[in-house]
N, C-alpha and C positions, 0 to 999 in steps of 0.2 A: 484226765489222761490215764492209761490203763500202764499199770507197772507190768517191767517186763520181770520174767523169773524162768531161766533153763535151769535150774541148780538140780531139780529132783529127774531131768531128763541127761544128766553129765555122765558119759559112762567113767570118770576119772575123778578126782576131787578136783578144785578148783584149781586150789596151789600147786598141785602136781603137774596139772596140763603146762601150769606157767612154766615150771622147770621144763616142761619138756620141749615148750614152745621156742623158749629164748634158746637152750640147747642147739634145737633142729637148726631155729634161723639164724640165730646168732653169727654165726660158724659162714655163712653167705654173704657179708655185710664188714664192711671195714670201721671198725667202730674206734676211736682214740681211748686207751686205758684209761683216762682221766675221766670218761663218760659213762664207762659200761655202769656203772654203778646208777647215774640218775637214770640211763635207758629203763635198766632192770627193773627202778622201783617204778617208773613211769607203767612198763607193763604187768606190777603186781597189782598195780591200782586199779587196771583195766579188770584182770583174770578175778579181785575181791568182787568186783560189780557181777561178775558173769556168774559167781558162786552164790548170789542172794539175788534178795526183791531189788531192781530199782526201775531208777524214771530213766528214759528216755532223755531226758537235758543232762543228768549225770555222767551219762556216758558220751556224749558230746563233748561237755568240757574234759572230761577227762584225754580226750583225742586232740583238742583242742592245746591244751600243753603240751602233746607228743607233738604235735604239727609248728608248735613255736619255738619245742626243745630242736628239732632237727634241722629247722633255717635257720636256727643259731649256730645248727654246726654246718649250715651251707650246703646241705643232704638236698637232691635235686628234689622236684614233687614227683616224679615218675618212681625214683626209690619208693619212699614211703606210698604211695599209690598200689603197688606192686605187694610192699611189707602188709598192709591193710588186705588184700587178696588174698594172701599167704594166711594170715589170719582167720580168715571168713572159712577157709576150706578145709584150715587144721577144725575149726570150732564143728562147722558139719562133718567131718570124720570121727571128729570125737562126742556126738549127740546120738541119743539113743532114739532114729525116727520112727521107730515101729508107730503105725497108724497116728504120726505129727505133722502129717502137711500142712495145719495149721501153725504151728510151730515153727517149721522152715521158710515159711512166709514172713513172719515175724519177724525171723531173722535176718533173710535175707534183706524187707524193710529197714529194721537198723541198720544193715551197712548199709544200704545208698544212702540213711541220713549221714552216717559217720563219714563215709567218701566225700558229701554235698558243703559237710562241714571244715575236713582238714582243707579240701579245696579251696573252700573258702577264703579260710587262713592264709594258706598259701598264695589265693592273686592276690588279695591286700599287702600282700609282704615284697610280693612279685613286682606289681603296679610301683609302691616308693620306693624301690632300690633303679626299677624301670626310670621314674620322671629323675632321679639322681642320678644315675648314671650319663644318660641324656643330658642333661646339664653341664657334667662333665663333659662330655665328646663335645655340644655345640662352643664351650672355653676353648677346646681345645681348635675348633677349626677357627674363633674368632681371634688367634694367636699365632695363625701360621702368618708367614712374612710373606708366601704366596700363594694366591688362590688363583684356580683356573676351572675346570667345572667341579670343584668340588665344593665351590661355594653352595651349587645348588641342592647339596647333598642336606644340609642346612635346613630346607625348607619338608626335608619330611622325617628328620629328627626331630620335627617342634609337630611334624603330622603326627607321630606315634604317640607322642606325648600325650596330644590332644585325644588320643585315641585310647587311649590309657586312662584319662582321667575321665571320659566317658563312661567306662567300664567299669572304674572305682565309684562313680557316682549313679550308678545305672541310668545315666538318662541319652534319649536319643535327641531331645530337640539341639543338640549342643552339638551332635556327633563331627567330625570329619569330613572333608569332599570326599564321598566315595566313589565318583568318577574319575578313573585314572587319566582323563583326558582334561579335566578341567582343573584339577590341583597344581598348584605355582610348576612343582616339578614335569606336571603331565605336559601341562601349556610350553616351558622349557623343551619337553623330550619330541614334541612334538611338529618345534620352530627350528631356533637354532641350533639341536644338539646336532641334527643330520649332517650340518653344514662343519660341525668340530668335530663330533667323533666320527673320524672319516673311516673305521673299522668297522663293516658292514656286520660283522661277527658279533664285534662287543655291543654295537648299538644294539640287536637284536637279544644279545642277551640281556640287558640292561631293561630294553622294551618290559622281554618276558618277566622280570624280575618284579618290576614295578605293578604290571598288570595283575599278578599273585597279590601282591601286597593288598592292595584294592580290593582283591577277588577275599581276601582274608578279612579284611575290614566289614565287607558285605556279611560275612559268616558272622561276624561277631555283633554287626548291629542284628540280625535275623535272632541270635538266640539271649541277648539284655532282656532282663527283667524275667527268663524262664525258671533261673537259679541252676544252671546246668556250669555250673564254673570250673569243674572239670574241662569241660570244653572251653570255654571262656581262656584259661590260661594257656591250653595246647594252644590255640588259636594267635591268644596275644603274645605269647614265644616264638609263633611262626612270625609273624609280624614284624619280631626284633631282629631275628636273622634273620629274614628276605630285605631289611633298612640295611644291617649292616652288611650284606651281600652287595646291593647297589654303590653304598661308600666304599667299597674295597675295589668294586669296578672304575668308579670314577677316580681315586686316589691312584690306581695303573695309567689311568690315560695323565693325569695332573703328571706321574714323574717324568711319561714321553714327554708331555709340553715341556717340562723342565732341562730335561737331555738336551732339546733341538736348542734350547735358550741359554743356556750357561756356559763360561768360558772351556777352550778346550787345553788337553795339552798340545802344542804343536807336531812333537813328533810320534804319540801314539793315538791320538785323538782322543784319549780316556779326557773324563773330566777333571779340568786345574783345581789342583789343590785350594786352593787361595774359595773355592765353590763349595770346599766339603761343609762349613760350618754351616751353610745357608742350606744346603740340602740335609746335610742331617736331622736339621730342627724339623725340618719339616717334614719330614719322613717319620720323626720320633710324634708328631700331632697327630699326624694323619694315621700313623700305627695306633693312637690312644683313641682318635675319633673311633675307629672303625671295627675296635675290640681283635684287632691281628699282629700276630709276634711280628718282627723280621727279624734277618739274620745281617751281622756285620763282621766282614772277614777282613783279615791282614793278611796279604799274599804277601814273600819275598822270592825272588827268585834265587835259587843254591849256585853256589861257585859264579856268580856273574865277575866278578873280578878276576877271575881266573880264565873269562871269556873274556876281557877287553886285555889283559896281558898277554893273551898267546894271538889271539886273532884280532888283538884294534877296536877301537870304541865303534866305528862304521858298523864292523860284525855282532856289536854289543847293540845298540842300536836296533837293528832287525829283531835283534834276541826280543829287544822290549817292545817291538810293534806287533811280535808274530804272538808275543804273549796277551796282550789285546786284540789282537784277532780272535784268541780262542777263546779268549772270555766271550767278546759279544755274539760267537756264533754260538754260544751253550746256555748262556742269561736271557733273559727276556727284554725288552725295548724296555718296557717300564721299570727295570732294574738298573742299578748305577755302577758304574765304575771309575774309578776315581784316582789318577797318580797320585801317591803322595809323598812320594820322595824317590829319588834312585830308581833303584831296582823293585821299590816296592808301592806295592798297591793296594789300596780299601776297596772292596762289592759289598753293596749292599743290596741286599734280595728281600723284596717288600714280600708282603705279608706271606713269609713262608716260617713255617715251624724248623723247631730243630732239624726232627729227619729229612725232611724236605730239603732242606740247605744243607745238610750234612752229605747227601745225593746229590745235588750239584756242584758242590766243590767239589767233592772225588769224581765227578765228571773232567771237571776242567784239569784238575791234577793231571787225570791217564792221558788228557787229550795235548796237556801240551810235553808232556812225557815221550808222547810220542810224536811229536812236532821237531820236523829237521828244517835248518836253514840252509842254502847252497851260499857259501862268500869264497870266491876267489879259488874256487875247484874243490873247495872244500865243504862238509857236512859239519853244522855248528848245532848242537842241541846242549841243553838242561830241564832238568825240574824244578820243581816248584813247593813250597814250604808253605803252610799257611795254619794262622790259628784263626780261631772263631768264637762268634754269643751269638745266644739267640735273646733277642729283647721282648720284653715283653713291659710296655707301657704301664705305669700302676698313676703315678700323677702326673703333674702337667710339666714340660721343657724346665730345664734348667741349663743352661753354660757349659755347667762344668760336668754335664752328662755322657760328653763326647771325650773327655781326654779322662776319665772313667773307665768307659767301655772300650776304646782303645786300647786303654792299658791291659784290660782283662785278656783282650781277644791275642796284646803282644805278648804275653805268658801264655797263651797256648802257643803262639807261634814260636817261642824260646822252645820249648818241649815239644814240639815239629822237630825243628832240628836239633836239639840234644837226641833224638831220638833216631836218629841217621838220614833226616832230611827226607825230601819226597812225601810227604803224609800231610795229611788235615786231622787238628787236635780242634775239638769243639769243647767248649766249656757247658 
């Protein structure tokens, strides 16, 4: 094998270009002070190779330690993918090509080994945090106290898997059903979903979701064994978010199913308290299956006792049904609402992020803000107080995870109204 050597083609010294490299990039890059220091020697190591003779495999491993230092720091591959580019163009900016296209060749050859390499790194790293996590979410849906179609969700958390270890193993005789028609889910999506999920929308989306997934499968058996693992990961990244796209569809129709099933309250028809503990849990799995925050609020409504002393619990009363009106006309069917006590009330808003659920509560805030009752020739109106969390699943249910996040979410709500009432505090 022919040593590589640009040193007597560098218009800069070696060490210099590095200063100037980490300078330039550095400054683009959100690096933890406790690290800059191994980055830095990581890329002196590199900029000593590019100043002398070497091989070809030295500069591999040397890339080879930057690609396992920056999954240690959880650095996506499309960063460093990007960082590696960045590199390639400062290095030809800064080579001297008069009459070197051989040269440029050269080099552009080691990058695609050095790309072909961190790549590498990175699906190996990719793949077992992939079949572990996976592990996790199937714990977690084998823990829910109900399932309804997201059991089937199941059956192609153990397809990517399988799909994954193909990949790791490059072999195809092993591969996946790659017919979206014939895999446990396809055969499901194909029989009885039509007949449950009676939303001609989500089935459709759900179809489309699935058919990608397959369609990505295909891609990835077409390029095993070419060593193109750049691709290979875009691919089996697509794969994990179009899986967890499908469980976040099915986990929306499971909470309908659960809505139309669970006791109600009599006089607003929110869901009975006495239901929150059996939804919650299962809201908190299915959020950990399907890798999605949600959001869980404490509504209370302002001055309600100063509504049932001037106008009668009757006019208190409407106060609390008109207040579940407006929730369910602004929440989605697959979201919950829940009395749980009095005047106050838990929503919980499945897989929505902070701002997302931060936007919908100050929805329902203005809308019942601006909600009048008529009792007895009279205009009865209030607002409404509420604190909030957004969850975001890390392990599996616990108990005492609900009178936890309660609490958090009643400290926003305290600081709602110390705060002269009418407002949503989000933790």
């Amino acid at each position: 094998m022919t040593p590589f050597d640009f040193r007597n083609f560098l218009k800069t010294p070696a060490k210099r270009l590095c200063d100037e490299f980490l300078e330039s990039y550095s400054t683009h890059i959100n690096l933890n002070p406790d690290s800059v220091d191994s980055y830095e020697a990581l890329y002196k190591e590199i900029f000593e190779l590019f100043g002398g003779e070497f091989m070809q495999d030295r500069m591999l491993l040397s890339f080879e330690r930057l690609a396992r230092y920056q999954i240690s720091l959880e650095t996506p591959y499309v960063i460093i993918s990007n960082e590696i580019a960045t590199l390639k163009s400062f290095l030809i900016s800064n080579i001297d090509l008069t009459n070197a296209a051989k040269l440029l060749a050269e080099l552009l050859e080691l990058f695609r080994a050095i790309n072909n390499k961190v790549a590498r790194v990175y699906l190996d790293a990719y793949i077992q945090k992939l079949i572990s996590v996976n592990n996790i979410r199937l714990s977690s849906l084998s823990d829910l106290l109900e399932k309804n179609v997201i059991r089937y969700y199941e059956s192609h958390l153990i397809w990517v898997m399988a799909l994954a270890r193909s990949v790791q193993e490059a072999k195809k005789d092993d591969f996946p059903e790659l017919d979206p028609t014939l895999c446990d889910f396809g055969k499901w999506l194909m029989d009885d979903a039509k007949r449950i999920i009676q939303n001609n929308s989500k089935y459709k989306t759900i179809t489309i979701l699935h058919d990608n997934l397959h369609l990505f499968g295909k891609k990835i058996e077409y390029f095993l064994g070419k060593e193109e693992y750049h691709i290979l990961i875009t691919y089996l990244e697509k794969c994990e978010l179009i899986s967890l796209g499908i469980g976040t569809e099915l986990a929306l129709i499971d909470n309908i199913i659960t809505n139309k099933r669970v006791s109600k309250d009599d006089l607003t028809g929110a869901l009975n308290r006495n239901a929150l503990k059996e939804v919650f849990a299962n809201q908190y799995e299915l959020a950990l299956a399907t890798n999605n925050p949600y959001v869980l609020a404490i509504c209370d409504l302002d001055n309600f006792k100063k509504i049932n002393d001037t106008y009668g619990h009757i006019a208190g009363d409407r106060v609390l049904k008109e207040f579940v009106t407006v929730v369910k006309r602004i929440i989605r069917n697959s979201d919950i609402a829940v009395r749980y006590g009095g005047e106050e009330f838990i929503i919980i808003l499945q897989a929505a992020k902070k701002q997302k659920g931060l936007e919908v509560l100050e929805r329902i805030r203005e809308a019942f803000e601006q909600s009048v009752i008529e009792y007895e020739g009279k205009s009865v109106s209030t607002t409404v107080s509420i604190g909030a969390i957004e969850i975001t699943p890390q392990e599996g249910f616990k108990a005492i995870f609900l009178d936890e996040y309660i609490n958090i979410a009643d400290q926003k709500l305290y600081r709602a109204k110390d705060s002269g009432k009418n407002r949503v505090e989000m933790y």
